[in-house]
C-alpha positions in Angstrom: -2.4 11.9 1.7 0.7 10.2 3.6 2.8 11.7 5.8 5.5 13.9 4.6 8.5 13.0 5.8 10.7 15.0 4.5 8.6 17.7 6.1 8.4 15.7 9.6 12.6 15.3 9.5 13.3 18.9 8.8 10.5 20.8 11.3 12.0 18.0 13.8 15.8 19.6 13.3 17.3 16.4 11.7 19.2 16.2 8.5 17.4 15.0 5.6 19.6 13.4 2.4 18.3 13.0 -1.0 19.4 13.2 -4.5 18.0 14.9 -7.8 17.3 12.3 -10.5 17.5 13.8 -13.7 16.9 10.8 -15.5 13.4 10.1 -16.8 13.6 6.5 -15.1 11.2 4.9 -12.1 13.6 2.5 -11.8 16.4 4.9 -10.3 14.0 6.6 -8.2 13.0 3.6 -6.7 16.8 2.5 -6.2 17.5 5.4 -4.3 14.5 5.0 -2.1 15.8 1.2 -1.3 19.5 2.6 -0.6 17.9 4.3 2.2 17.2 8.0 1.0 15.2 10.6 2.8 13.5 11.7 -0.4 14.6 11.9 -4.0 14.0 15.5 -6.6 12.7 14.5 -9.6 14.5 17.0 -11.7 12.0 18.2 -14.5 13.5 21.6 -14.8 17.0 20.4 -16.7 16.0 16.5 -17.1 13.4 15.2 -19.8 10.8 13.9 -17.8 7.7 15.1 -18.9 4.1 14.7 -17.3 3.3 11.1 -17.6 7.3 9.7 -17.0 7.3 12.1 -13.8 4.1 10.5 -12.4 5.8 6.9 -12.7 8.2 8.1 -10.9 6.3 9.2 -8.2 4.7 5.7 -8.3 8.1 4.6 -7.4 9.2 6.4 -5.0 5.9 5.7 -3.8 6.8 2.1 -3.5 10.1 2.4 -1.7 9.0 4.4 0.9 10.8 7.8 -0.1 9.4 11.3 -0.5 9.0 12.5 -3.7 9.7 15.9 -4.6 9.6 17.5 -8.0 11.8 20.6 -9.1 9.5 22.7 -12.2 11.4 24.8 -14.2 8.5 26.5 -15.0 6.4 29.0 -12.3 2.8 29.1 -13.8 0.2 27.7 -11.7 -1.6 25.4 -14.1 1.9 23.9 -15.4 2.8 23.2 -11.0 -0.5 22.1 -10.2 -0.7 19.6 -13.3 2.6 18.0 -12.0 1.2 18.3 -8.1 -2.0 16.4 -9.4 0.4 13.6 -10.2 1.0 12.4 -6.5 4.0 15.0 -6.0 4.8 15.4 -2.0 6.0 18.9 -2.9 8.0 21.2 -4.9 11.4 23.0 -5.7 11.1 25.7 -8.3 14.5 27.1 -9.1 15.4 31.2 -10.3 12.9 32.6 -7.6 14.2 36.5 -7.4 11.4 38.3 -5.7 9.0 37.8 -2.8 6.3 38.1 -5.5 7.6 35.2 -7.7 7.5 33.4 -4.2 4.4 33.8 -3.1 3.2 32.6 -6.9 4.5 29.3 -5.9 3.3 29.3 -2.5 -0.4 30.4 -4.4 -0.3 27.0 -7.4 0.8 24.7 -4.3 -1.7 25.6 -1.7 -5.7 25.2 -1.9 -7.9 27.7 -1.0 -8.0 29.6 1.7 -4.1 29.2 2.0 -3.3 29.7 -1.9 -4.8 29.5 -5.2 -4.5 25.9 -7.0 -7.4 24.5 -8.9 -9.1 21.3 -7.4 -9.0 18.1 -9.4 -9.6 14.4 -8.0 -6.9 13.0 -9.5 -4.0 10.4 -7.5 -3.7 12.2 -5.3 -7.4 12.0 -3.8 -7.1 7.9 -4.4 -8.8 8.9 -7.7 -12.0 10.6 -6.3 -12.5 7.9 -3.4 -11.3 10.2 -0.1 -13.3 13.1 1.3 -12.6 16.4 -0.3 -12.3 18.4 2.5 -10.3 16.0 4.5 -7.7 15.5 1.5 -7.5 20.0 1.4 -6.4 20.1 4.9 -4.0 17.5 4.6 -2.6 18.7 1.3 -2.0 21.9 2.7 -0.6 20.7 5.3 2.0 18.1 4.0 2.8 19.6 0.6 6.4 20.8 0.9 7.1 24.4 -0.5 10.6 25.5 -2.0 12.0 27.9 -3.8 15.8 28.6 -5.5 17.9 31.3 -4.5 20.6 31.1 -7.3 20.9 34.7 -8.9 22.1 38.1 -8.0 18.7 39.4 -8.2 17.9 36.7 -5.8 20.6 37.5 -3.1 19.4 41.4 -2.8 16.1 40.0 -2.2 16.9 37.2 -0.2 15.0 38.6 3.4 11.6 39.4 1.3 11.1 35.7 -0.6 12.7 33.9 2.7 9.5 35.9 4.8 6.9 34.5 2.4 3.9 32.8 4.5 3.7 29.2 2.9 7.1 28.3 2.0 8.6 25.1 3.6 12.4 26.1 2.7 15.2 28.0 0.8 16.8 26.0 -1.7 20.7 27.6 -2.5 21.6 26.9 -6.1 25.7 26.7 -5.4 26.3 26.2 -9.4 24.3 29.1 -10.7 25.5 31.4 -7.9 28.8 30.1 -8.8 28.6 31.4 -12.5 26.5 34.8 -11.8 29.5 35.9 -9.2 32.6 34.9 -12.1 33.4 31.9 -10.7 32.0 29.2 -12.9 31.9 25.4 -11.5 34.1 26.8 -8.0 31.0 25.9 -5.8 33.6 26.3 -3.2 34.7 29.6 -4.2 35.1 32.6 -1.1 32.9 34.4 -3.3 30.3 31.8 -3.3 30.2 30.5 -0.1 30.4 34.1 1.1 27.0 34.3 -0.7 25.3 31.3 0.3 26.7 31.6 3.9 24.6 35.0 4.3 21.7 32.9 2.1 21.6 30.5 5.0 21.3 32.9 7.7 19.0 34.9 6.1 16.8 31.8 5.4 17.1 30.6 9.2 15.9 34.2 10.6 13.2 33.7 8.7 12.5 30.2 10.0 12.5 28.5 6.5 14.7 25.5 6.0 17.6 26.3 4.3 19.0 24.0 1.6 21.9 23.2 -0.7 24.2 20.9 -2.9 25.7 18.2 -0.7 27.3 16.4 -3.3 31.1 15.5 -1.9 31.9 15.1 1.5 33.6 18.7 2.0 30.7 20.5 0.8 28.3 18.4 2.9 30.2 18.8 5.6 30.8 22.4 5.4 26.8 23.1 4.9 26.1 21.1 7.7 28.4 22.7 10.1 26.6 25.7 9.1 23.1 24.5 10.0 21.9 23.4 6.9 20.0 20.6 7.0 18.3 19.8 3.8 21.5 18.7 1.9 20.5 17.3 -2.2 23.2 15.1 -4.2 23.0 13.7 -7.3 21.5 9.9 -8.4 24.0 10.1 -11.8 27.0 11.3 -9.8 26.3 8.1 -7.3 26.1 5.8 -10.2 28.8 7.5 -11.8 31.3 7.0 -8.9 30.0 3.4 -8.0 31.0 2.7 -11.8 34.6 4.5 -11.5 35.1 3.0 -8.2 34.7 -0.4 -9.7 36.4 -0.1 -12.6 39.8 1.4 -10.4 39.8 -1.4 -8.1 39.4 -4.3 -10.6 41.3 -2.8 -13.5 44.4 -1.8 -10.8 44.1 -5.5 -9.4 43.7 -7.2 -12.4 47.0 -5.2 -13.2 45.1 -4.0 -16.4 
């Protein structure tokens, strides 16, 4: 199992910048990992990516050198561990609200004696070729471990699930948090950021990574400033502001 370098940046204190892809498509995983990406979330939680599209995408990011994470809507061990036998680097699994729900994850990630997940010689051993113990220890070594803080629920229990032995990091969910506190689509609300400020401090005591939306400059910036480090933006809004910025310039020189 490679390196994970998403891992290395963040335990080394430097910022790591990635988008979700929430398109089922290889191709703009692998674009992201050639624009220079420090790892890309394949987004099978709200995009339709299923099993055999995510694993092509892992193939991709494979090839362009970028870490591939995958975010699972769904926390059951033999739904995670089907999608880690897939080559997966790690994984983000969003509406965590207890410690227990936490250490779940931490369970269908991690082998034995660390967690719980089922052995299979799938990709990721090189289809059955490396040594079995060898490929354990580095699995539960480089396989990243997030969860989503993104409810009310979640924010009461914030210092329990950020203590949980196993987890790599705390993922903030801005947009959720946003709509469970009356604000819907104000990211940048005091409320929110109120919230997600304490999220971040709480997640640092803890010596977790904490993480976020980075998706426009002012909120990247602000998270930053605040210590966060693992900042996620989104492969659609990129092409979607490539496209508009194109369109702008040629249309307003073109005088159309």
């Amino acid at each position: 199992m490679k390196e994970n370098t998403l891992k290395t940046r963040l335990d080394a204190g430097e910022t790591a910048l990635g988008p979700f892809v929430g398109f089922p498509s290889p191709a703009m995983v692998e674009m992201m990992g050639w624009l220079g990406f420090d790892f890309v979330i394949i987004d099978c939680e709200h995009g339709p990516a299923d099993y055999e599209t995510a694993e092509h995408m892992i193939r991709a990011a494979e090839v362009a050198e970028v870490t591939p994470i995958l975010r699972i809507g769904l926390n059951a061990q033999q739904h995670i561990q089907r999608y880690l036998d897939s080559g997966a680097s790690g994984v983000l699994i969003p509406l965590v609200n207890t410690a227990a729900e936490a250490t779940d994850v931490v369970n269908s990630v991690k082998y034995p004696p660390m967690g719980k997940r089922g052995m299979f010689g799938n990709r990721p051993t090189r289809y059955g070729s490396m040594d079995v113990g060898e490929y354990l220890e580095r699995a539960n070594e480089q396989t990243f471990v997030a969860v989503q803080i993104e409810t009310v629920e979640g924010i009461a229990n914030q210092a329990e699930i950020a203590a949980v032995d196993g987890l790599d990091a705390v993922f903030i969910g801005p947009g959720d948090l946003a709509v469970q506190l009356g604000v819907p689509g104000q990211q940048m609300h005091p409320k929110v950021l109120e919230a997600a400020g304490q999220l971040v401090r709480t997640i640092r005591d803890a010596g977790k990574h904490a993480g976020t939306l980075g998706v426009t400059l002012e909120q990247t910036r602000y998270w930053h400033e605040r210590g966060v480090r693992w900042l996620v933006s989104s492969g659609p809004r990129h092409l979607q502001n490539g496209a508009r910025g194109y369109l702008e310039e040629i249309r307003g020189s073109l005088g159309l």
